[in-house]
C-alpha positions as a Markdown table, in Angstrom:
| # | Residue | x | y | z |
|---|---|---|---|---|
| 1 | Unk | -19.7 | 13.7 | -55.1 |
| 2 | Unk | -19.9 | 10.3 | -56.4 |
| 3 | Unk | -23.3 | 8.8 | -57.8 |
| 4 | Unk | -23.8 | 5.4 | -58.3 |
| 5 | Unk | -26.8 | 2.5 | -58.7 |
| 6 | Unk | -27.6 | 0.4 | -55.8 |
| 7 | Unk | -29.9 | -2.6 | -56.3 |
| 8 | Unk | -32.3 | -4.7 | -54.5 |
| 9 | Unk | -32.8 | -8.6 | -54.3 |
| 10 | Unk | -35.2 | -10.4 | -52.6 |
| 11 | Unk | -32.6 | -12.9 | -51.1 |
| 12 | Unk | -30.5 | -13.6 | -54.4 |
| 13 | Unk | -27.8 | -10.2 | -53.8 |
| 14 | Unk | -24.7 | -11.9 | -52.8 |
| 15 | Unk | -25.6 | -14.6 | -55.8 |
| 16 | Unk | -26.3 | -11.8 | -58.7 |
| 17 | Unk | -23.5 | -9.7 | -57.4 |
| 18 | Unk | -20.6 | -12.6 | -58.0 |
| 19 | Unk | -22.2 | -12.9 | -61.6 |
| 20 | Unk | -21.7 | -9.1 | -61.9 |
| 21 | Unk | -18.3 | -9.2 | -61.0 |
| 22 | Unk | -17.3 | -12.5 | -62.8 |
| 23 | Unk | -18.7 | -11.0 | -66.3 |
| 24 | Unk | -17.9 | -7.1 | -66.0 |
| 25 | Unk | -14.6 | -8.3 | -63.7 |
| 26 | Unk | -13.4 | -5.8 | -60.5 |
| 27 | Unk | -13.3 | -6.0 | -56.9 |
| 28 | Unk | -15.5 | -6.1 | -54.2 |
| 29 | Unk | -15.2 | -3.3 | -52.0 |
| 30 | Unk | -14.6 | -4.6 | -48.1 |
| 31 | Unk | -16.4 | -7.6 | -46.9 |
| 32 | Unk | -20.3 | -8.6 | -47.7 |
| 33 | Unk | -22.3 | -7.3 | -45.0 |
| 34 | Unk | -25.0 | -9.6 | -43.6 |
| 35 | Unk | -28.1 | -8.6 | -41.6 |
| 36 | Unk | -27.3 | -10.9 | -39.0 |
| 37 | Unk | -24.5 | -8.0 | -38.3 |
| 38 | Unk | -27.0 | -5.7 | -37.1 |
| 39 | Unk | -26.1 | -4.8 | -33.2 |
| 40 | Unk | -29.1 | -5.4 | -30.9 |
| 41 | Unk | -31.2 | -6.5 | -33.3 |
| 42 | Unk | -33.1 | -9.9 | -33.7 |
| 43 | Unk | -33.1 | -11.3 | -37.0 |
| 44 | Unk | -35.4 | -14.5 | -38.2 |
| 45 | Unk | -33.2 | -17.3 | -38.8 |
| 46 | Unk | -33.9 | -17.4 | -42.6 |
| 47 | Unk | -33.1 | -13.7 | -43.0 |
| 48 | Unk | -29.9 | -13.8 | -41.3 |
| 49 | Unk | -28.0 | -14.7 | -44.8 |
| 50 | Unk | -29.6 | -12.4 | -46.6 |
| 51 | Unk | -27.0 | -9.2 | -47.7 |
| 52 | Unk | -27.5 | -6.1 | -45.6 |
| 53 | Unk | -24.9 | -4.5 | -48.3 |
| 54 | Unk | -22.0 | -5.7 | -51.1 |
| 55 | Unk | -20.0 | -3.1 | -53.6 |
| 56 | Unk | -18.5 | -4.2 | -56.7 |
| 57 | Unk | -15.8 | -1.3 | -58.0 |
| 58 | Unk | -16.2 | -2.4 | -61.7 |
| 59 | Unk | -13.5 | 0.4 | -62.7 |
| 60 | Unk | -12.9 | 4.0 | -61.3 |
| 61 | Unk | -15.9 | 5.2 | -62.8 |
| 62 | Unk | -18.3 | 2.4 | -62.3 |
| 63 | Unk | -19.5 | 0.7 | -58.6 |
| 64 | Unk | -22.6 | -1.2 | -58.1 |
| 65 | Unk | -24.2 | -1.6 | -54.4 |
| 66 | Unk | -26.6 | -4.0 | -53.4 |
| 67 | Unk | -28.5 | -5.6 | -50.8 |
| 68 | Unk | -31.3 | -7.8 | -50.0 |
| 69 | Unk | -34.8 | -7.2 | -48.7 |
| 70 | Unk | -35.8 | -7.9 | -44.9 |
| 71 | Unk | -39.1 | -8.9 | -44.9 |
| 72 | Unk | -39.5 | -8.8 | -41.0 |
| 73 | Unk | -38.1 | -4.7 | -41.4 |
| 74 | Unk | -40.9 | -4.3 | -43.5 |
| 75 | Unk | -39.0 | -4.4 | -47.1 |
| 76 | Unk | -41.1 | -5.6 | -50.0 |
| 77 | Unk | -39.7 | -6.7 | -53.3 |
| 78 | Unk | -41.8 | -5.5 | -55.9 |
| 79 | Unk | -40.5 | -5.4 | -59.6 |
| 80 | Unk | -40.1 | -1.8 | -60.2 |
| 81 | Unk | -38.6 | -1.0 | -56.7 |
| 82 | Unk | -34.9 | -2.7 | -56.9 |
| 83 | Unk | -32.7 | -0.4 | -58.3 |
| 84 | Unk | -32.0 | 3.0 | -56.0 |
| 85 | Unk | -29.7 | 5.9 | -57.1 |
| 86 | Unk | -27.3 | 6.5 | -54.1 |
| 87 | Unk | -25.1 | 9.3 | -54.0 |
| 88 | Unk | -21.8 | 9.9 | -52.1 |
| 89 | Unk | -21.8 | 13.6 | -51.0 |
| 90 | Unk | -18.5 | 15.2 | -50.1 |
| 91 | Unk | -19.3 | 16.4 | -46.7 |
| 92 | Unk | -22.1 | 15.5 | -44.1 |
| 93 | Unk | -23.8 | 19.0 | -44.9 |
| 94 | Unk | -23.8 | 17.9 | -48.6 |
| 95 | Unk | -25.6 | 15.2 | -47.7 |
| 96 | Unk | -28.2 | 17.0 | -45.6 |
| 97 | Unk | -28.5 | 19.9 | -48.2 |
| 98 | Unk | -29.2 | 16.9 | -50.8 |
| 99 | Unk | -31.4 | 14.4 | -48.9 |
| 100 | Unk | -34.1 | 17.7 | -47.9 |
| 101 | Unk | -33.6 | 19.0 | -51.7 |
| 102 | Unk | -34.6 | 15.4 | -53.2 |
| 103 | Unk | -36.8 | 14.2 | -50.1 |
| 104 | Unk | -39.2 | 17.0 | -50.5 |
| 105 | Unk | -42.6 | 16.2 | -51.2 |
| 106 | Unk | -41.4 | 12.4 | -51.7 |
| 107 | Unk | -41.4 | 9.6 | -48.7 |
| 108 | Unk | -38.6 | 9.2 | -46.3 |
| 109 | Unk | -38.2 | 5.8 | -45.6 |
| 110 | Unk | -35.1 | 6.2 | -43.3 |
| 111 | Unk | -34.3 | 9.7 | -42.2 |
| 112 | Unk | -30.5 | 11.3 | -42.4 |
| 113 | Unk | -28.8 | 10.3 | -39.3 |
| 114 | Unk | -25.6 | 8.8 | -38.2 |
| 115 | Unk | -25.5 | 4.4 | -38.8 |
| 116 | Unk | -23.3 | 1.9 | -36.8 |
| 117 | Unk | -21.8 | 1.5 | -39.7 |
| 118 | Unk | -20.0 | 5.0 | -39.7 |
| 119 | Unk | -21.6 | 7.0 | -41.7 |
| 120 | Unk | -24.4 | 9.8 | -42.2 |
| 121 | Unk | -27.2 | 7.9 | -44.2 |
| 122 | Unk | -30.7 | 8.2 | -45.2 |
| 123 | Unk | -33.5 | 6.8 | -47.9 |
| 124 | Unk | -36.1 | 8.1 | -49.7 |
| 125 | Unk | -38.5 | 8.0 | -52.9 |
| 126 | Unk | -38.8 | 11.6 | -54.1 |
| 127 | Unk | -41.8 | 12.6 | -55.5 |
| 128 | Unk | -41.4 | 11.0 | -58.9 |
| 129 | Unk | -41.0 | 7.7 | -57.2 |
| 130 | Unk | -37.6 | 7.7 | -57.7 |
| 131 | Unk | -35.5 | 5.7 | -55.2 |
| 132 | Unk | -32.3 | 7.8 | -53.5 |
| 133 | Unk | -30.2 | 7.1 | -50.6 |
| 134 | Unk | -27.3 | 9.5 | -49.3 |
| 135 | Unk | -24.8 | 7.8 | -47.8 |
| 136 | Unk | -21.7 | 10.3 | -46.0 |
| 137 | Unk | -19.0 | 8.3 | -44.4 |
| 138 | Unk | -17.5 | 9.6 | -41.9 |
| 139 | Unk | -13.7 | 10.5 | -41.8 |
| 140 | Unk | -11.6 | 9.4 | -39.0 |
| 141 | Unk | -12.8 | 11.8 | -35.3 |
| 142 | Unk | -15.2 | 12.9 | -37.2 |
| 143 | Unk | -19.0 | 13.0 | -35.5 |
């Protein structure tokens, strides 16, 4: 299992995350994702630029995640509500056992389920008002 901090911008992700890496040095993991990506989805013109995901692997130990908000999904930037914990489980039942263990008694924003992205994934803020997502991905055949 991996654990590592995900943050949230309100449209400055992609912008914050090349100061990151240009002061603490590394390399982004795989392309920035954009919302405008999403399949079958319409997008508002001035959200389409905004980062649906970015990783910066500082070092072996250290990766930061981040995206923006969507305001026409229903995100809100707040102060206080930009920095998630996410955590990479070893197996898509580890990530089950995990997102009901921390989910319980908090509020799911996206339940566990399989993304077009490949992966097992889901968001929640656990009863302490913490901010968690599980993210799985999925090995090659694997459903």
């Amino acid at each position: 299992m991996k654990i590592n901090p995900y943050l949230n911008f309100d449209g400055t992700a992609e912008e914050a995350m090349l100061l990151y890496k240009s002061v603490l040095g590394g390399e982004f993991e795989g392309p920035i994702s954009y919302f405008s990506e999403i399949p079958d989805m319409e997008i508002p013109e001035e959200e389409k630029s905004r980062v649906m995901h970015i990783s910066l692997n500082v070092n072996e130990a250290v990766t930061i995640m981040a995206s923006d908000t969507s305001p026409s999904m229903g995100h809100v930037w707040v102060k206080g509500n930009q920095n998630y914990i996410s955590i990479l489980p070893d197996s898509k039942a580890e990530g089950e056992r995990i997102f009901k263990g921390l989910s319980e008694g908090g509020k799911v924003e996206m339940e566990y389920q399989k993304t077009f992205w490949g992966a097992y994934f889901g968001s929640f803020e656990d009863k302490f008002g913490i901010g968690w997502m599980v993210n799985y991905l999925l090995k090659p055949g694997e459903e």
